[in-house]
N, C-alpha and C positions, 0 to 999 in steps of 0.2 A: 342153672335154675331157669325153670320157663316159666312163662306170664298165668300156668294152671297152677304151677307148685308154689308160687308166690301168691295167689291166690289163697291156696289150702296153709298154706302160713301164716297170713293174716288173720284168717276167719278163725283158726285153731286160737293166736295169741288173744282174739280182740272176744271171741263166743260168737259174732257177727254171722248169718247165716252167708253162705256164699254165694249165694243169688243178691246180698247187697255187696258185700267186699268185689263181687266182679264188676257192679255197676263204678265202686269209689275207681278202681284202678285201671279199669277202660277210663273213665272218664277226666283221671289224673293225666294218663300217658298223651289222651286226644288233647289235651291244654298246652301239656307240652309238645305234641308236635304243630300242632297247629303256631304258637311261637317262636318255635326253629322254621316252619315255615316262613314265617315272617323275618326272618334272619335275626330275632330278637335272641338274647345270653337267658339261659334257662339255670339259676341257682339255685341251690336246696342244700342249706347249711347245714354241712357236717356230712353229707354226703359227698357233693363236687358241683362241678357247675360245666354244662353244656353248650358249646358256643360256636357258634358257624362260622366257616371261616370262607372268604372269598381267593380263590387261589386266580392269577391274574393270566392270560393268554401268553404262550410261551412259544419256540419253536425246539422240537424234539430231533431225534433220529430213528427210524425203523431199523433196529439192529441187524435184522438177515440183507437188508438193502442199502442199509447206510445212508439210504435217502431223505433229506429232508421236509419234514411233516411238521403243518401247524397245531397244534394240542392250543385246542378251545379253552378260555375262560369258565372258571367252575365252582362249586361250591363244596366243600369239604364239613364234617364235624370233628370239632375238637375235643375232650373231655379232659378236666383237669380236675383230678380228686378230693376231696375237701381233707380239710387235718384229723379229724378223726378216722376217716376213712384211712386213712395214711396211717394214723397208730393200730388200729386192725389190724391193717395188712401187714407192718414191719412188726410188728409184738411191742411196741415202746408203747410207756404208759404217758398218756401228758402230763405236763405238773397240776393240772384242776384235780384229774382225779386221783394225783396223789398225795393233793393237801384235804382231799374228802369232801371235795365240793361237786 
């Protein structure tokens, strides 16, 4: 899915014209990265939660040289999927929505 077809999905579900659903979802995404910029944990319950991660100065191998090479300090993203997102994806129902709540 790209950030057009998510677009035409919200404004489809919400009636919202797409000239404001593109304003909510640029301006959702720019909050979150400006956040991850910040190295700040981006949550959003029931989705997952986005979280940077600092990976630390290492020393590597050039494998056609065998030569020893320093690999810089760096920054990585994590994503770890929330529970619902988790019952989506595997087909399992949770117990809320199977006592009807």
């Amino acid at each position: 899915m790209t950030k057009a077809d998510l677009i035409d999905r919200v404004s489809e579900a919400t009636g919202l014209r797409k000239k404001d659903v593109t304003s909510v979802v640029e301006g959702a995404f720019a909050a979150m990265m400006g956040a991850l910029r910040s190295h700040e944990k981006v949550q959003i319950v029931g989705f997952g939660t986005f979280e940077p991660r600092r990976r630390r100065a290492r020393i590597g191998r050039d494998p056609r040289t065998q030569e020893v090479i320093r690999i810089g300090a760096s920054w990585s993203l994590n994503f770890r999927p929330g529970r619902q997102l988790k019952e989506i994806l595997t087909g399992k129902e949770s117990r809320r929505s199977r006592r009807g709540r």
